[in-house]
N, C-alpha and C positions, 0 to 999 in steps of 0.2 A: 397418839398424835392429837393437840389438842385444835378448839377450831382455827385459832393462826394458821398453827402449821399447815393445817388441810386445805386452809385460802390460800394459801402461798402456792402449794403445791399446784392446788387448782392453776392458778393463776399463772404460776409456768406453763405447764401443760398445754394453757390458752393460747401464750404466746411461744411455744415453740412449734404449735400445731400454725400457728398465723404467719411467723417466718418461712415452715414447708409450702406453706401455700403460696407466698407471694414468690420462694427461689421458684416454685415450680411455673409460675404466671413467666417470672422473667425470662425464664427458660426455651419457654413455649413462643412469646414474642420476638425472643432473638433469634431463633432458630425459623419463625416465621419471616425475617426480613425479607425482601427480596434482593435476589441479585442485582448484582449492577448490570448494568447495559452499558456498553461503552462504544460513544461515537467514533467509528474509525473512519477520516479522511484519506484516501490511497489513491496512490497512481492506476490508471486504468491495466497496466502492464501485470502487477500484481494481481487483479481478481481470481483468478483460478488456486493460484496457489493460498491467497488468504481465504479462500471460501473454506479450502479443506482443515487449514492451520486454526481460523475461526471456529468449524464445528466440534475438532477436536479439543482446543484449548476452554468451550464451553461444555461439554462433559465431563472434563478434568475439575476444573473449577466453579460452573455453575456462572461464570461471568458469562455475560451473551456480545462479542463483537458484532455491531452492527456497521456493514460497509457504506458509506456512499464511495463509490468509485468512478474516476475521470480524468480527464487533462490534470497534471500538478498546478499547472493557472490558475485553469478553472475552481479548481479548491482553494489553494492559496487567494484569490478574492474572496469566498464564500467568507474560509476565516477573518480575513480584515475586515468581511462586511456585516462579522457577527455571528456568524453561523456557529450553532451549539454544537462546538468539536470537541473530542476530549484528545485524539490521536491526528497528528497529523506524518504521512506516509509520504516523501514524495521521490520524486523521480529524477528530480536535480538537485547539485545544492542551493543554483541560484535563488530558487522559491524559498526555500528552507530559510536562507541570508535573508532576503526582500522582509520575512514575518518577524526575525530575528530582531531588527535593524528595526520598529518599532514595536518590539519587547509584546509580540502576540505568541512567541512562544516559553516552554521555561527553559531557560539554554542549557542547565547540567544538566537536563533530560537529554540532551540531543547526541544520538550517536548515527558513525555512518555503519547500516546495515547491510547492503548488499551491491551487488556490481552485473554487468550486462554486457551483450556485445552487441553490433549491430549487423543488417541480413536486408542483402536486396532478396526481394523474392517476385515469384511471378507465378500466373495461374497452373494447373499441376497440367494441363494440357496445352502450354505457351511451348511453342515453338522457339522460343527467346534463350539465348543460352549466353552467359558473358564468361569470355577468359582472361578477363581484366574488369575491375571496376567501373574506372574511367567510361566503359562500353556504356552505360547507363544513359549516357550524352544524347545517345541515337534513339533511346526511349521517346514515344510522341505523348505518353500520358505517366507522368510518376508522381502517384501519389505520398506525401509526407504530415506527417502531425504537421500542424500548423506552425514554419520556420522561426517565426518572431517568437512566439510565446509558449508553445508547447515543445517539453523537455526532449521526445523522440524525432521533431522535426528541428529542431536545435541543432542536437545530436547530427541529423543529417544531413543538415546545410552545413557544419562545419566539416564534415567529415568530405563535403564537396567541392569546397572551396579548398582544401586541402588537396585537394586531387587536381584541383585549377580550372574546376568545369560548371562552378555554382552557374557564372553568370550563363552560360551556354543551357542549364538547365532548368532556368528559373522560370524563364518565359512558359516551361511544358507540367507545372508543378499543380498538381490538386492539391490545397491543402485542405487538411481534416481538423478534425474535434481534438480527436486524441488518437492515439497509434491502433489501438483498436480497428477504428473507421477507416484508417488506411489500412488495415489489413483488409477490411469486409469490403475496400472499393476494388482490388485485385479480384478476391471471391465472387463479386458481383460481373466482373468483369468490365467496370466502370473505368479502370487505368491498369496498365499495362504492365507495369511494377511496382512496386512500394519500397521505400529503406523502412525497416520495426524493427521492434528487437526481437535476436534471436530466441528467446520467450515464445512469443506470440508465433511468430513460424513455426515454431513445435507442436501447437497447438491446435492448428487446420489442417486440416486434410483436404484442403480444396487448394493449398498453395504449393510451391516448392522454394525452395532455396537456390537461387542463380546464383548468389554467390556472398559469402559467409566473410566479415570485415574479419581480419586476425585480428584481436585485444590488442598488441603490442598494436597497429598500423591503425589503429581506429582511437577515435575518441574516448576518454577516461569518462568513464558511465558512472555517479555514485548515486545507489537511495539512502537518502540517513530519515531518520523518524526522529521526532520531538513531542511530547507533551505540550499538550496550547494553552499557553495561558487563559486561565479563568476557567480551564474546564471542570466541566458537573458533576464529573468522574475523577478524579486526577490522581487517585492512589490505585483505584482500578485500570488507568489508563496507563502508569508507569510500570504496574505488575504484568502486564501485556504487552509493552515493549520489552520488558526483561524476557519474556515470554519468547517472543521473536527473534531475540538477537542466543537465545539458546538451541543447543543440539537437537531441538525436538524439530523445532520449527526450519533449521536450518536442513534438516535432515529433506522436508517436502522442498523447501525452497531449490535445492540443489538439484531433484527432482525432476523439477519442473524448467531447469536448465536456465536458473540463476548463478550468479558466481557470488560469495563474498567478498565482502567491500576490502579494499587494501589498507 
């Protein structure tokens, strides 16, 4: 071999040893990325069941859902006022339509996920018993998500007014935060009953269920979830509603005594 040849060779050498090094540099940086975090906006009704669907779906995949959970309102402003969301979860469609309707969400993201019932309920040692709805009337303290704005006291007040008794109950109405806090004002012993969803009464052991609205005679419950415009996250926050609206996740949500949306 003469000295060309031996400099060439060299010179390969050099640079195919400089190539292993830098696939192995790229290698090592990509696989150092970190996960994504993804902002998840959720109905307060949801927290149980997404806490476990969250830890699960971040073992699987190494994304990490991060919840803020509350009234669908109350988030739906956060979003319009900026709030770094990537997921938005809610509990009606009204709110869903209100972000839609100034393009803060992405719309072919948006699907309806799940469905609800609703549940008077009262302290698990309440003497209180109804064999009709309607009885709710006679209540001196019933607590509700807040009628105007939050989606479970929405739910309630129209499910009342349907019965022909809103106005007879409106005057005796605590309203709350979000269905949560009307669940925890019965617990407390703060009011007397509560309309929640059948969810949240599953899920105390300090209430009972007086009496359980049939789906057919109650008001049409939908959660749908969308991807929010502008979010920081947005291929990680659509592979986590896919995530959701699949058998794994539906499997807890079911669980936990959700229904599927229609």
């Amino acid at each position: 071999m003469n000295p060309n040849q031996i400099a060439d060779h060299r010179g390969a050498r050099h640079l195919k040893l400089r190539c292993s090094v830098l696939c192995a540099v790229l290698i090592a940086a990509s696989s150092a990325l970190p996960a994504a975090e993804i902002q998840v906006f959720a109905a307060a009704s949801l927290s149980d069941a997404l806490k476990e669907i969250g830890g699960a779906y971040e073992a699987a995949t190494g994304d990490r859902p991060v919840f803020n959970l509350g009234a669908s309102s109350l988030l739906a402003r956060q979003v319009e006022e900026g709030a770094p969301a990537d997921l938005f979860l809610s509990a009606d469609e009204a709110k869903m339509d209100a972000l839609a309707a100034k393009s803060l969400i992405v719309k072919e993201t948006r699907r309806p996920l799940l469905s609800n019932t609703l549940a008077i309920v009262v302290a698990s040692d309440s003497t209180l018993a109804f064999t009709s709805p309607a009885e709710v009337a006679e209540v001196k303290r019933l607590a509700l998500g807040e009628p105007q704005t939050v989606p479970a006291g929405i739910y309630a007040r129209a499910y009342l007014t349907q019965l022909g008794i809103w106005e007879k109950v409106s005057s005796r109405v605590i309203p709350c935060d979000n269905v949560r806090a009307a669940l925890a004002a019965v617990e407390a012993g703060n009011a007397d009953a509560a309309i929640v969803y059948q969810t949240d009464a599953a899920i105390s052991k300090k209430v009972r269920v007086a009496y359980a609205v049939p789906a057919a005679s109650g008001p049409k419950i939908v959660y749908p979830g969308a991807v929010v415009a502008g979010a920081r996250q947005p291929e990680a926050a659509r592979k986590f509603l896919e995530y959701l609206a699949g058998d794994a996740a539906r499997r807890v949500f079911l669980r936990f005594g959700f229904r599927l949306a229609p």
